[in-house]
N, C-alpha and C positions, 0 to 999 in steps of 0.2 A: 206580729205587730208591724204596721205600715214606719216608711221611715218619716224623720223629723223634717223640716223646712228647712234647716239647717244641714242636713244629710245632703237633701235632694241639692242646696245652693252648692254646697261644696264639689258636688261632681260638676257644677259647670264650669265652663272654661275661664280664665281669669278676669276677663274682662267685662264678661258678663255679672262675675261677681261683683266684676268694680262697680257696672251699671247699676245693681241692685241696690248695692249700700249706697251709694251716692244718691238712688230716687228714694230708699227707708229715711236718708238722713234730711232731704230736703221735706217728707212728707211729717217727719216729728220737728220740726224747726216749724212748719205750718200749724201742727196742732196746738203746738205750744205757744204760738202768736196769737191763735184762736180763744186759747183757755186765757190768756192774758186781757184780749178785749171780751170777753163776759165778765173778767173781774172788775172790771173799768167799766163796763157799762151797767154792770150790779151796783155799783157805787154809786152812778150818774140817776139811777131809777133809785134809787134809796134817798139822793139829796132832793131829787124834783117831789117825790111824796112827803118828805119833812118837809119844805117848802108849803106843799098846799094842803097839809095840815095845819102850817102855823096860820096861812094867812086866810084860811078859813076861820079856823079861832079866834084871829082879830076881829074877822068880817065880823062875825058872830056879837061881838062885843059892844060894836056901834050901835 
């Protein structure tokens, strides 16, 4: 069996390791800023459609 990512990070030299974690650590601090605005912008698309449901309904009424 081939080795882990983890194997292969550990033989390299320290600094290199440093690089690694330090660009895994900036690239999940991205995603997670990412998954935060689709949460925020799921929200913003769910109130503009209640929105133009209601005032559809209104229209409707006239």
């Amino acid at each position: 069996m081939g080795s882990s990512l983890n194997d292969v990070i550990a033989l390299l030299p320290g600094d290199q390791q440093e690089q690694i974690e330090a660009r895994h650590d900036g690239l999940r601090q991205e995603v997670e800023g990412l998954r935060e605005l689709r949460q925020i912008a799921g929200k913003a698309q769910d109130e503009v459609a209640t929105r133009i449901k209601h005032q559809t309904a209104v229209g409707l009424e006239d």
